[in-house]
N, C-alpha and C positions, 0 to 999 in steps of 0.2 A: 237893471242898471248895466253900464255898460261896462264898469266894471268887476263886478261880479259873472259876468257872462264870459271875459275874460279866461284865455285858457292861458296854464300855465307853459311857458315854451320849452317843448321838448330838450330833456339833458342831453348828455355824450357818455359814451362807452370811455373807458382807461382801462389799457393795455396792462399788464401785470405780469412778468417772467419769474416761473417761481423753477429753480431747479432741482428735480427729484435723484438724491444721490444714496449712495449707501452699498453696502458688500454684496457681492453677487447672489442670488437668490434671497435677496433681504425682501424681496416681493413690491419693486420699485413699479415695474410695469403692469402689475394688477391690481395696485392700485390708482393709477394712472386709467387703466379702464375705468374702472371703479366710480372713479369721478369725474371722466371725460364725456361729453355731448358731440363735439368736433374733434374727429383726428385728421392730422396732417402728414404730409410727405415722412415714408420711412420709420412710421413711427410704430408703437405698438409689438416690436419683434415681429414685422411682418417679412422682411425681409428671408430667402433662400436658407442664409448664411445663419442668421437666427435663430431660425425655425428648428435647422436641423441640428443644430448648437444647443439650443434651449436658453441662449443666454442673449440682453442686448447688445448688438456690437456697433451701434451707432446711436446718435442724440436720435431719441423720438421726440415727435411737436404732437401736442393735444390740447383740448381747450374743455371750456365750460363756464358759463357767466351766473352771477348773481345779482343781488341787489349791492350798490354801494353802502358802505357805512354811512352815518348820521351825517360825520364830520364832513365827508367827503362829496355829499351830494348840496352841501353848503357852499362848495366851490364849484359847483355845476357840473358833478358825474353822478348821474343816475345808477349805472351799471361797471362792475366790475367785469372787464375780461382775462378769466385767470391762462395763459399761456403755461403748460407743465414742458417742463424740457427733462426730457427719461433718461438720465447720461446710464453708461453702461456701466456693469460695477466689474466687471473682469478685472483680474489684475492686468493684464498685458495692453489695454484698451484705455490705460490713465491719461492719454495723452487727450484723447475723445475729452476725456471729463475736463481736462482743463480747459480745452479748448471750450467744453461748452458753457464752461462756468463763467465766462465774461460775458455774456449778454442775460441772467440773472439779475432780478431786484431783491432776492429773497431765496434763501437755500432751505430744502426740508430734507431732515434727514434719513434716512428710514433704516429704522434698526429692527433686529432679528429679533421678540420681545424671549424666546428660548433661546437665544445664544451670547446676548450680547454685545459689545464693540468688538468685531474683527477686522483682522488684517487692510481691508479697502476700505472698513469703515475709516479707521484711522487719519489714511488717505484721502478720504475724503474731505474728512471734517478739516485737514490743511488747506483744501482749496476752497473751503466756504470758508476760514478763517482771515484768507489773503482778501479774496474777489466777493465777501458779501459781508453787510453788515447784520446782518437780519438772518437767524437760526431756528428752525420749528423743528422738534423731535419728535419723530411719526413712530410709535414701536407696534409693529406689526405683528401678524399670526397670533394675537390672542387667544383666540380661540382653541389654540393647542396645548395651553397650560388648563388642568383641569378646573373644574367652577367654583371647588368648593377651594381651592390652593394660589386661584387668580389672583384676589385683591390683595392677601400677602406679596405674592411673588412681585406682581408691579411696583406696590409700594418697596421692597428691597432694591430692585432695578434701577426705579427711578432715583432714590438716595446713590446708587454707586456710580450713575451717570453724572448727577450735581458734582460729586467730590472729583469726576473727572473731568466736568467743561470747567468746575473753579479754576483752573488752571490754564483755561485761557481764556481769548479779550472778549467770548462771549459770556462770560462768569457763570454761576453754579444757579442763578434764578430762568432757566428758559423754557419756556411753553413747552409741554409732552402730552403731545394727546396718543391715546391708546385704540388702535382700530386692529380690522380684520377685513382686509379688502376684498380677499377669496375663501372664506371658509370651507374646511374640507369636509363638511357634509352639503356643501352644494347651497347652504342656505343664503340668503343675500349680508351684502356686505353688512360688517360691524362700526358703529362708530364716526360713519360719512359727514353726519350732518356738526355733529361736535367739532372734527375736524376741520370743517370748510369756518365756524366759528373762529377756531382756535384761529385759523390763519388771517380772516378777516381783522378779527380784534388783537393781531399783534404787527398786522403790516404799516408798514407810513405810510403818508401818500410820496409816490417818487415824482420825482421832477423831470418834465419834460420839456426840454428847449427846441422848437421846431424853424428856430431862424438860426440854427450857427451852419456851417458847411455839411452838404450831406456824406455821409456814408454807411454803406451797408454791408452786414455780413451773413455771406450766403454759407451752410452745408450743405444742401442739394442742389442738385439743377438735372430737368431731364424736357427735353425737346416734345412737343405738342404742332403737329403735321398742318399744316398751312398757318400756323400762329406765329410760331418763334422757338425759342429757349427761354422756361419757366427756371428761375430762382427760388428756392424759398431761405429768408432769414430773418434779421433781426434788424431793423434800424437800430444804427449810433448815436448819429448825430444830424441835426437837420430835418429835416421832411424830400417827398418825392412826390412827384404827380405826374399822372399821365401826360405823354409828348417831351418830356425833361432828357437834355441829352446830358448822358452820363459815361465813365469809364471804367474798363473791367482792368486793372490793370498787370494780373495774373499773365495775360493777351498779348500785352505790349500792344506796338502798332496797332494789330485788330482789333486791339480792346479799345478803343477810342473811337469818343463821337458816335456812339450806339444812344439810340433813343426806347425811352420807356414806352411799349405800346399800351401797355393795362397791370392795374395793382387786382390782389385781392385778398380779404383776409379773412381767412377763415372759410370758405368757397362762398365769401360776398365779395363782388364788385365794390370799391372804394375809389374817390377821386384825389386823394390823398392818404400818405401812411407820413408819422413823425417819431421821432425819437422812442422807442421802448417798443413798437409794434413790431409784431411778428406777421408775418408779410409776404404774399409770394408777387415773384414782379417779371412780367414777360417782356423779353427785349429781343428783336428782331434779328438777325446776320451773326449767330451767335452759334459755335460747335458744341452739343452738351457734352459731348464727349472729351474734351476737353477741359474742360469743368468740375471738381469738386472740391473743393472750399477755397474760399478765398472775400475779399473784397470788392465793393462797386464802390466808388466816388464819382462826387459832382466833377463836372467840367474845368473850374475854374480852383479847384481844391486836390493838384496834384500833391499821392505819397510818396516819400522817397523808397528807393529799393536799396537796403543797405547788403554792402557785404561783410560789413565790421561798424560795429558799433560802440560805445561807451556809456555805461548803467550807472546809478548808482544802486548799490544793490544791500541785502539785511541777508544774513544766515541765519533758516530755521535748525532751532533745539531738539528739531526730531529727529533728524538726522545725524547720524551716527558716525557715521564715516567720516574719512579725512576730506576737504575742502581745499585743493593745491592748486595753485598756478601752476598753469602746462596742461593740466587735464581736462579732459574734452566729459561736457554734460551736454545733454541733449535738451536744450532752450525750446520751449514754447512762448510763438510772439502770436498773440489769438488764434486760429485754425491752425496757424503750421505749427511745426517741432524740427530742427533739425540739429545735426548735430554743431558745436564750437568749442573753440576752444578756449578757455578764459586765462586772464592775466590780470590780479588783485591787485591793488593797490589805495593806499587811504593817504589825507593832507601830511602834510609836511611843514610842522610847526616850526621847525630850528632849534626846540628849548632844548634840546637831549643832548646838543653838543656844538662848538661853533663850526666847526667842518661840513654839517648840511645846512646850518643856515645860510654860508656863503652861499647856497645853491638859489635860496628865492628870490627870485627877480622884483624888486623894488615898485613901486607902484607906475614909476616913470619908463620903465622897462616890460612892460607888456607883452608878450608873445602874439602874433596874429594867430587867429582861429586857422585851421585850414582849410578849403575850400573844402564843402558841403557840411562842415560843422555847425554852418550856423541854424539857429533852432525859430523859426518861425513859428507864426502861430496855428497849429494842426488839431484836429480834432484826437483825444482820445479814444482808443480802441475799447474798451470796456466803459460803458457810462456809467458806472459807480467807480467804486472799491471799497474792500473790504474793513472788517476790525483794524488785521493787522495794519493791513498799507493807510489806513486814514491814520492811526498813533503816529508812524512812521513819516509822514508828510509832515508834521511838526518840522521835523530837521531836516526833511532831504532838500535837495537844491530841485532848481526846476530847468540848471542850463551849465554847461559845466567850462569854468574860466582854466583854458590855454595858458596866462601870463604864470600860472603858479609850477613848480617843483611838488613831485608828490613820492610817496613812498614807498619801494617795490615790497611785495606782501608775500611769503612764501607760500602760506595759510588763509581762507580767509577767517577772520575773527567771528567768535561768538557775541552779540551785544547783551551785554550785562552778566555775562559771566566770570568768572576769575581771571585774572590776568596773570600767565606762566611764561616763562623763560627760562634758559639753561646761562650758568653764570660761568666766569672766565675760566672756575675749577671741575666745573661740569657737574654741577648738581642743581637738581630743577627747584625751580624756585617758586610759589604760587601765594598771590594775594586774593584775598575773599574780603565779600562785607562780613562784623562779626554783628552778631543776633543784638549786640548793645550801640546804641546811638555815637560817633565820635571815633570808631575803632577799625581796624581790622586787623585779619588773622593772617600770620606768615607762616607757610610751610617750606621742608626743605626737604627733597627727595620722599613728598607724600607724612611726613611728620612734624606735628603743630610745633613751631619754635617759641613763638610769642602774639604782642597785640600791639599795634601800632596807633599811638591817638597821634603823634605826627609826625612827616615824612616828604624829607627834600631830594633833592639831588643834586651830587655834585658832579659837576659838569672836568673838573677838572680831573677826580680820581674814577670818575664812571661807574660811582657807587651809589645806592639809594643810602639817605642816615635816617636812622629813626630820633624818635622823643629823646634827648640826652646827650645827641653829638653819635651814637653807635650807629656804625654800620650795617644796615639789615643784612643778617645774616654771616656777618663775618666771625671767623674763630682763629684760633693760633695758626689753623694749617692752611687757612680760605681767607683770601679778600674780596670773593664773592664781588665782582666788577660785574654790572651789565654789559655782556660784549658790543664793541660797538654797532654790530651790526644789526642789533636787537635792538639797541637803546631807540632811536624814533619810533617806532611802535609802541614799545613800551610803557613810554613817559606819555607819548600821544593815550593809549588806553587807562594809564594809571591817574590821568588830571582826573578822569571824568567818575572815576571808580573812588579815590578819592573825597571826591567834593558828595557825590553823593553820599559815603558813610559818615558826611561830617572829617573828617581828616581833613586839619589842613596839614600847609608849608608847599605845596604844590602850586604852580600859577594854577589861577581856577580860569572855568570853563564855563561857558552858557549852554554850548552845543552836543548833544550826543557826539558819542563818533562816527564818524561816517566810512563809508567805503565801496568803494567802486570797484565797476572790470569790465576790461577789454576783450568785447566777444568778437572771438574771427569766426564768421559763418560759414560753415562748406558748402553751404546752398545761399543764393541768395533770398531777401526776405522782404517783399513788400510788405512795408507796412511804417503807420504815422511814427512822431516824435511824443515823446510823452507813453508810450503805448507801457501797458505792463507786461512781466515775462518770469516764466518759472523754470529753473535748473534743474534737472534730475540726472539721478543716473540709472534709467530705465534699464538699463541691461543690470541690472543687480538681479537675485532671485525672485521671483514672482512670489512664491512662496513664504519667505521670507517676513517676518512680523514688522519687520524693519521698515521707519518710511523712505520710498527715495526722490522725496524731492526734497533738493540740497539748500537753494537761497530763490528772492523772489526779487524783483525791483522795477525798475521805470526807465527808459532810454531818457536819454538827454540829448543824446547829438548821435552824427554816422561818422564815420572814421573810412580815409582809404587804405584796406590794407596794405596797397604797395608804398605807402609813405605815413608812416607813424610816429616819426622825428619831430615832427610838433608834439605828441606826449611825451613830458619827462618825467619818466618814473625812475628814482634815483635806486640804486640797489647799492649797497655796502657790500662790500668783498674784502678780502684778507688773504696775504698770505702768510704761515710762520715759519719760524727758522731757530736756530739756537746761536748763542754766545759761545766761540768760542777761544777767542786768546784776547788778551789785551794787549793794548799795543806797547814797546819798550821804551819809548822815549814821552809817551802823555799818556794818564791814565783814564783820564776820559774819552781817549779814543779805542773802541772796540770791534775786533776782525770779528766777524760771524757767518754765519756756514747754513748749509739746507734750505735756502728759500727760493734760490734763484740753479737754473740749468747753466751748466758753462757758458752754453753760446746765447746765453738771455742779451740783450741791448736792454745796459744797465743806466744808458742817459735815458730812458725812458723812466725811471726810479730816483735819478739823483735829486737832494734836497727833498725828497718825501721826509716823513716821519716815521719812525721805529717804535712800538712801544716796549719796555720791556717789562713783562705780566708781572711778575712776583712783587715789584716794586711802583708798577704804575708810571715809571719815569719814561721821558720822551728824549729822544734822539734824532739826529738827522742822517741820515747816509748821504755819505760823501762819496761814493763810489765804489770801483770794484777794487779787489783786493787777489793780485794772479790769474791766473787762466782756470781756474778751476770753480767758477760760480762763486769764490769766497767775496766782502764786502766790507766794507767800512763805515761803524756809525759810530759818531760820534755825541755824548750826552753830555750837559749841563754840569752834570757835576757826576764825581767818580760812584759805583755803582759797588753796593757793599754784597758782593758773591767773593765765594771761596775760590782761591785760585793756590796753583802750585807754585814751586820756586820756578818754575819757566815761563810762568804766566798762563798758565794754559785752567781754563775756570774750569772746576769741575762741577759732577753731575749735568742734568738737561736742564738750563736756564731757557726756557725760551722769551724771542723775541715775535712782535707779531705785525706786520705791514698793512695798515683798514685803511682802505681807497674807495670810490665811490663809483660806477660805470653809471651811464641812462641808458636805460634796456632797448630802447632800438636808432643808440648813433652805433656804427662802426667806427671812432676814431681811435688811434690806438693810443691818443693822450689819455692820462693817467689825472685823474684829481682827487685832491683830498679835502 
């Protein structure tokens, strides 16, 4: 019959990028051999530099196929093609690992099964956490713990590895297979076939789109004599086929309008490569020399080259170090790293006081984008993402709106950590969730003071109250005031810390907090919108148990450095001074000293507001008062300080002047 005679029609291969990470000599690249049939460009420590190093210092490509899963040859793939990407585990080489961890379906770890999690391990398991959602734990050199002390030792291992990934988005249940890729008595590897299992039976299948815009990302390129310059990387997004004119845009001008002469993968000839294949691609009129990492896009799918851009960005908990505005981290945007320098800042709600809500523009008042902000539609540079960054998509934005006021950040924030601040009397103040539902804990210079089941604010004295009308934190000698320059921040982190312990009296909140920053590149960076990127402070100690990569995030738009005046990031400032006479003839009117230089231009000041701390009451300065910097503020109502029989107040009353600047107008107007 003729259908029984019937042949079944041949499946298709599916590409598979599994990235092999872990501490240097954790035995990343022997096991790579191990289970590799095809190697590719660079890979294997073949290189000079390796060789005489002993260690990888570049992505190696290697391959090996099997049979599909069940599932997956359901959907019409016969064969898996597993692609291993060998990042280096060096510490000073972290920039390689991130860079390689964006074209990853699936990260294995590979841990030292005699030593451990160490230092790069650490490291590492933050860039599989950001850039992969998929974890396999390879614990190698088995073979070095004795036979009869093995099955203990692993079973101990493995329990103190669960109670340290419980701790993050990839929890305490994840596949550990135990091999020995190189045994040191030369005998053949341990454990090969359980682990290709293990990896099989815990990968998805990943999804490939081969109609959105191409692009691709090369690490090598090396010239082949009457052919061209060969590429080897990784499709993004799209597909590519021979004769397709595409652009290198690392090149500029030369990079454009270059046509694909021949694909291959794996040293086979292909008439097409799509999305997740690892791919080498020869294109004609091209310097290899010239050439080592970068991007290829379609023709009709130009990237922008930013020199400044706007993130919104999450600080990771492993990092230790301070997180400032002004300070230059070394950003990775896919292959490159270069250095920038950030400037934080998060929304700008108005609840923490009326003086910055006058700042937000009305929904009829709009601010234009500025030219090249606008975010069209681009491919992303990694085709996944990670644990962390999918949780983190929930809230982040995907375009970042010009018409709003946002809030200068000294610090960037921890998310979901305690919320601290220094109060008007200078004692640090810090809210925590407490272990019971409805509550939390307030400390004051590091010592528990109470528990809060609820907590407003009052906008007019710049205090938090708790349950009962009492002011957090306040006592005989403290009114414990949010300074104002704190309070937007504050109130902005405290809705969401709040509502999550159950605590009300706070306006609630649907959103995480969010927070962005304004990176100025020293180098420029092509590369898409949407792209992810990681902060470090690579020049920290190599050494060092310490991790240094600071925050991770997503572009939204480019920014021109020479004109940043379309962002308004409002900053609070202050300056203070003391009371010092009252005036003879009204006693609501008071001369005060130490804020202003003689030759200050005092109409740039007049009709502001004065606070004065101890009592919270509000004044207005009326002017100057002689040639000598002194001033005149006038309050509401007379002000209950000690004064002598000549009017002259004693001890230091201070007075304090909060005005608000946007961090990149020069006017020398003054708002409050």
């Amino acid at each position: 019959m003729a259908d029984d005679k019937a042949k079944k029609a041949p499946g298709k291969a599916i590409n598979v990028n599994i990235g092999i990470l872990g501490h240097i000599d954790s035995g990343k690249t022997s096991l790579c051999k191990a289970l590799s049939t095809v190697v590719s460009t660079a890979s294997m420590d073949k290189g000079s530099q390796s060789q005489e190093r002993g260690i990888t210092l570049d992505l190696g490509f290697s391959s090996f196929s099997t049979d599909a899963p069940v599932a997956w040859q359901a959907e019409g793939y016969d064969t898996l093609q597993w692609c291993m990407v060998d990042c280096p585990g060096h510490a000073s080489l972290i920039r390689t690992v991130i860079g390689g961890a964006q074209i990853i379906d699936l990260c294995a770890l590979v841990i030292d099964a005699n030593k451990g999690i160490q230092t790069q391990t650490a490291e590492c398991l933050v860039v599989a956490e950001i850039l992969a959602n998929q974890l396999v734990i390879i614990l190698n050199k088995i073979d070095m713990i004795p036979e009869a002390k093995r099955q203990k030792h692993l079973v101990k291992i493995k329990n103190m590895l669960r109670q340290t990934f419980a701790a993050t988005k990839f929890g305490e249940n994840l596949p550990i297979a135990c091999v020995s890729a190189n045994p040191q008595d030369g005998s053949p590897a341990i454990g090969m076939d359980e682990l290709v299992e293990t990896l099989k039976s815990n990968l998805e299948m990943p999804q490939r789109d081969k109609t959105g815009p191409f692009m691709f990302s090369f690490d090598h390129a090396f010239a082949i004599k009457g052919q061209g310059t060969v590429m080897t990387g990784t499709v993004l997004s799209g597909s590519v086929k021979p004769g397709q004119i595409v652009n290198v845009p690392c090149l500029g001008e030369e990079g454009k309008g270059k046509k694909v002469r021949s694909l291959q993968k794996f040293r086979q000839g292909v008439q097409e490569a799509i999305q997740g294949d690892r791919v080498a691609m020869c294109i004609a009129g091209l310097d290899a020399k010239e050439l080592e990492r970068g991007i290829v896009i379609g023709e009709k799918f130009p990237v922008p080259t930013l020199d400044a851009c706007i993130c919104v960005v999450h600080r990771l908990s492993y990092f230790k170090a301070e997180v400032k505005t002004k300070a230059k981290f070394h950003v990775t945007l896919g292959h490159q790293t270069v250095m920038a320098t950030a400037h934080f800042f998060c929304p700008l709600d108005g609840l923490a006081s009326p003086s910055t809500a006058s700042t937000i523009p009305t929904a009829g008042s709009a601010a234009a984008s500025p030219e090249g902000a606008k975010q069209g539609k681009t491919p992303s540079l990694a085709m996944g993402c990670g644990a962390l960054v999918a949780h983190m998509q929930r809230s982040w934005p995907t375009s970042f709106d010009f018409s709003q006021s946002y809030c200068h950040l000294d610090e960037l924030f921890q998310h979901g950590a305690p919320v601290e601040y220094e109060n008007s009397d200078g004692d640090m103040v810090k809210l925590m969730p407490d272990s019971e539902p409805g509550k939390m804990i307030f400390q004051i210079d590091g010592e528990t003071k109470g528990e809060v089941s609820e907590l407003k604010f009052d906008t007019s004295s710049g205090r938090l109250v708790m349950q009962g009308g009492a002011p957090l934190g306040s006592t005989v000698d403290s009114r414990s005031v949010v300074p104002l320059k704190e309070r937007d921040r504050v109130i902005y982190l405290l809705r969401y810390l709040a509502q999550i312990c159950g605590v009300p009296g706070l306006p609630p909140t649907e959103k995480e907090p969010l927070c962005y920053a304004l990176l100025l590149l020293e180098k420029p960076v092509t590369c898409p919108l949407g792209c992810l990127l990681i902060g470090s402070k690579l020049d920290f100690d190599i050494h060092s148990p310490s991790c240094r990569m600071a925050f991770f995030g997503r572009i939204l738009c480019p920014m021109d450095p020479k004109d940043l005046k379309p962002l308004r990031i409002v900053k609070m400032k202050s300056k203070t001074g003391l009371l010092d006479r009252f005036d003879k003839q009204d006693s609501c009117l008071i001369i005060c000293k130490d804020m202003f230089k003689a030759d200050t231009d005092m109409a740039l000041f007049n009709g502001l507001k004065i606070v004065h701390e101890q009592s919270g009451l509000q004044g207005i300065l009326e002017g100057s008062y002689g040639q000598d910097g002194r001033f005149k503020v006038r309050f509401k109502q007379e002000l209950k300080v000690k004064a002598d029989a000549k009017l002259q107040i004693k001890g230091n009353e201070r007075i304090t002047l909060y005005f608000k600047k946007f961090n990149f107008e020069q006017s020398k107007k003054i708002i409050q």
